[in-house]
C-alpha positions as CSV (number, residue, x, y, z in Angstrom):
1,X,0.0,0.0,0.0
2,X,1.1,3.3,-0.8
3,X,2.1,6.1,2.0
4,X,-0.7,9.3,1.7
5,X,1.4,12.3,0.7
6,X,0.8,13.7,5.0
7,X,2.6,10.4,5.4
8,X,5.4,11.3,3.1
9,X,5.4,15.1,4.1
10,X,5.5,13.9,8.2
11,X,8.5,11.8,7.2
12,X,10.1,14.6,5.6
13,X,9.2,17.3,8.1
14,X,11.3,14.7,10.4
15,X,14.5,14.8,8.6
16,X,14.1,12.0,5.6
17,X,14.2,14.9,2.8
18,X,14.9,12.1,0.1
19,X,11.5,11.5,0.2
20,X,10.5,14.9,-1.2
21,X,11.3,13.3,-4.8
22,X,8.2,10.9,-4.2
23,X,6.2,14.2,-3.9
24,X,7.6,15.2,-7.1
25,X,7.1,12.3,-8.8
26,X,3.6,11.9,-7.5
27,X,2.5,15.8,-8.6
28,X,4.9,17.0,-11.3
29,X,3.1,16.2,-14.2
30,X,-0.3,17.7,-12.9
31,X,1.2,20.4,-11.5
32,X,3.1,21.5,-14.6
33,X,-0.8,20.6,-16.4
34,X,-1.9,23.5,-14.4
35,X,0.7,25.6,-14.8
36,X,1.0,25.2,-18.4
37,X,-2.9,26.1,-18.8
38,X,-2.6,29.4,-16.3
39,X,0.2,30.7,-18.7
40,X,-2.1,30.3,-21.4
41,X,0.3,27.6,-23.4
42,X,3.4,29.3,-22.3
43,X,5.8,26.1,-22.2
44,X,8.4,28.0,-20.7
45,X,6.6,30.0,-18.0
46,X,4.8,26.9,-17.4
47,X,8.3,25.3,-16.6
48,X,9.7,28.1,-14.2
49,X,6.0,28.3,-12.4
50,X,6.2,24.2,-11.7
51,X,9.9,24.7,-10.7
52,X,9.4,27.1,-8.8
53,X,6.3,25.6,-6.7
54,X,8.3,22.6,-6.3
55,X,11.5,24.5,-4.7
56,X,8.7,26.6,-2.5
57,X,7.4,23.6,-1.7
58,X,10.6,21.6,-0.8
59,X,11.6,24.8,1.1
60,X,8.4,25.8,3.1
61,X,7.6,21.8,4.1
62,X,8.2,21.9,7.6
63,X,5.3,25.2,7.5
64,X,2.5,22.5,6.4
65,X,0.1,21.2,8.7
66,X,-2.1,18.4,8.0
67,X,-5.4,20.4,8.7
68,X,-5.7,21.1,5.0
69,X,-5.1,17.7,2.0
70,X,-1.3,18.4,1.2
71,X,-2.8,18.3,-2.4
72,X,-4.3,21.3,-1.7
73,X,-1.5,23.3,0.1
74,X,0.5,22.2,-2.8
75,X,-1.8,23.6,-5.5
76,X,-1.8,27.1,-3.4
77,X,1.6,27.3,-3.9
78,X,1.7,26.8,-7.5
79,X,-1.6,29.1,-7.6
80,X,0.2,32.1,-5.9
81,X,3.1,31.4,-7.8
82,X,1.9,31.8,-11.5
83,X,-0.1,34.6,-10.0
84,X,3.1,36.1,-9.2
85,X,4.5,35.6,-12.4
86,X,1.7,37.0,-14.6
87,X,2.7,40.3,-12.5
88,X,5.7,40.3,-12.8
89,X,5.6,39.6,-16.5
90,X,2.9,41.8,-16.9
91,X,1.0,39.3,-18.4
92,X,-2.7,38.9,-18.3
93,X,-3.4,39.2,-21.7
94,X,-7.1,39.4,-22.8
95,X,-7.4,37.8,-26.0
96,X,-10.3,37.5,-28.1
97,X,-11.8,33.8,-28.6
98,X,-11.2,33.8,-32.1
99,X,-7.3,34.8,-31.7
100,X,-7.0,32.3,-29.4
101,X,-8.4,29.6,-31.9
102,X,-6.4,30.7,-34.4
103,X,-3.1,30.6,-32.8
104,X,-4.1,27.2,-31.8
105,X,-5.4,25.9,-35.3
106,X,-8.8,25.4,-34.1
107,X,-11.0,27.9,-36.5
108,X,-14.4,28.3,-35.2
109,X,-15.8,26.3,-38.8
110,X,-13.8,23.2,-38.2
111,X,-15.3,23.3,-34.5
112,X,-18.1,20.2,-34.0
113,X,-21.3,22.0,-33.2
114,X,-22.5,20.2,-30.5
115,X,-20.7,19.1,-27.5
116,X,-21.7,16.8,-24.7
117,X,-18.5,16.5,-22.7
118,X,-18.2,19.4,-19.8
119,X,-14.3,19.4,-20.0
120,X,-14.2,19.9,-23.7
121,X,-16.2,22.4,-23.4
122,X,-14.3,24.4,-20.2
123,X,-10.9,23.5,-22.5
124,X,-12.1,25.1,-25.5
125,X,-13.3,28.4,-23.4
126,X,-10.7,28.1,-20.6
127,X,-7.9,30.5,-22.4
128,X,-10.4,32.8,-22.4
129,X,-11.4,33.5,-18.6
130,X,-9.6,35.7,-15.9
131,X,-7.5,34.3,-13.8
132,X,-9.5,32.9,-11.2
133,X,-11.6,31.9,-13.5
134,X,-9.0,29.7,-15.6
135,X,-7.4,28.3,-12.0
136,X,-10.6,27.0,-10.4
137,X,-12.2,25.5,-13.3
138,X,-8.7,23.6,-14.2
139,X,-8.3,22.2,-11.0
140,X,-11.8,20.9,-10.6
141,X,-12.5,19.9,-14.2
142,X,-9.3,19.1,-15.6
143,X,-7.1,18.0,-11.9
144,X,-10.4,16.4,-10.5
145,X,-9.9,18.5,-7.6
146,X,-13.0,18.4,-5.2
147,X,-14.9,21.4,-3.7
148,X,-13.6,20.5,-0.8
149,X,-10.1,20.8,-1.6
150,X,-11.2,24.2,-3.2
151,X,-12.2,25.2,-0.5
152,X,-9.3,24.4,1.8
153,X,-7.1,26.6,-1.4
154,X,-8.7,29.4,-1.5
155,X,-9.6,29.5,2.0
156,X,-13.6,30.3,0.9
157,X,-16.8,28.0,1.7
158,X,-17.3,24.7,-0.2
159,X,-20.9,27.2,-1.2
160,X,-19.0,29.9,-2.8
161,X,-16.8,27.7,-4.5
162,X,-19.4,25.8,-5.7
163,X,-21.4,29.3,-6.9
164,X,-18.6,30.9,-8.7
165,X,-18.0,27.1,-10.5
166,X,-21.5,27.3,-11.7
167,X,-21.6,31.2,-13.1
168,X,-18.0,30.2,-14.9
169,X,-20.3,27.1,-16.2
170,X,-22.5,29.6,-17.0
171,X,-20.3,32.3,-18.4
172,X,-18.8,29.3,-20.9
173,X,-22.1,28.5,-21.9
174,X,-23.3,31.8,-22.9
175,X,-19.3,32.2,-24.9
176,X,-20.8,28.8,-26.7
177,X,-23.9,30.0,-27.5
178,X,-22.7,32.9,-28.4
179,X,-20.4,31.1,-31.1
180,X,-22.6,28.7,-32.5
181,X,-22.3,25.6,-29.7
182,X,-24.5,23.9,-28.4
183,X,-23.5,22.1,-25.6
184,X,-26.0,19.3,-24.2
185,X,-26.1,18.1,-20.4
């Protein structure tokens, strides 16, 4: 059976740091997932921001306390960090839909009318949302991260998560409409 990651991060917070690479292992890939989408693409950026959690991470371990799914703690650190790269870069571009789809050889024509999958419809909107907008619906449509864990990240009730998840929803839906998709529940 495998260790829980507070099992791991116990071990580590008591001196057996060689163990932070099972962390790694465990969340790069996601992690770098999220990343990737909250710098809109940006491989690069997407590479410093996951670095960059992971060294935060590794360097701030013995500051995390089991009350909150290390999962969570995890994904506020690489949150706040892309956050504080956008700033720093300057970068919170607002693009147009149709930009967007063009730089990523989707035109709107080719597009299939109709969709009936919820994720492919938040990934083929998702560039197209603010910030907080992007990072919640990433996590819980695309990281399968519950409202509860949510929660715990942004340090707001499991109702307002759930709220602002359901005016994004809606917010997609009306960009759909909008463009000629129907998307069917």
């Amino acid at each position: 059976m495998n260790p829980t990651d507070e099992e791991i991060v116990s071990k580590i917070q008591h001196g057996e740091v060689n163990l932070f690479s099972t962390i790694t292992n465990r969340y790069f890939d996601k992690i770098f997932f999220y990343t990737q989408k909250m710098h809109f693409g940006n491989k690069e950026e997407a590479e410093d921001s996951t670095a960059e959690t992971f060294y935060k991470a590794y360097r701030f371990i013995n500051s995390y306390s089991s009350s909150i799914p290390f999962r969570a703690w995890l994904y506020r650190i690489a949150k706040n960090t892309v956050i504080d790269a956008l700033r720093k870069n300057k970068r919170q571009p607002k693009i147009s839909l149709e930009s967007y789809l063009e730089t990523h050889n989707e035109p709107m024509h080719d597009l299939k009318k109709d969709v009936y999958d919820e994720k492919m419809l938040v990934n083929l909107f998702l560039d197209y949302l603010d910030e907080e907008e992007r990072s919640l619906l990433t996590m819980y449509y695309l990281e399968d991260i519950s409202i509860k864990e949510l929660s715990d990240l942004y340090k707001m009730k499991e109702n307002t998560i759930s709220v602002k998840i359901k005016r994004i929803k809606e917010k997609i839906k009306k960009l759909a409409e909008e463009k000629g998709i129907k998307y069917y529940e």
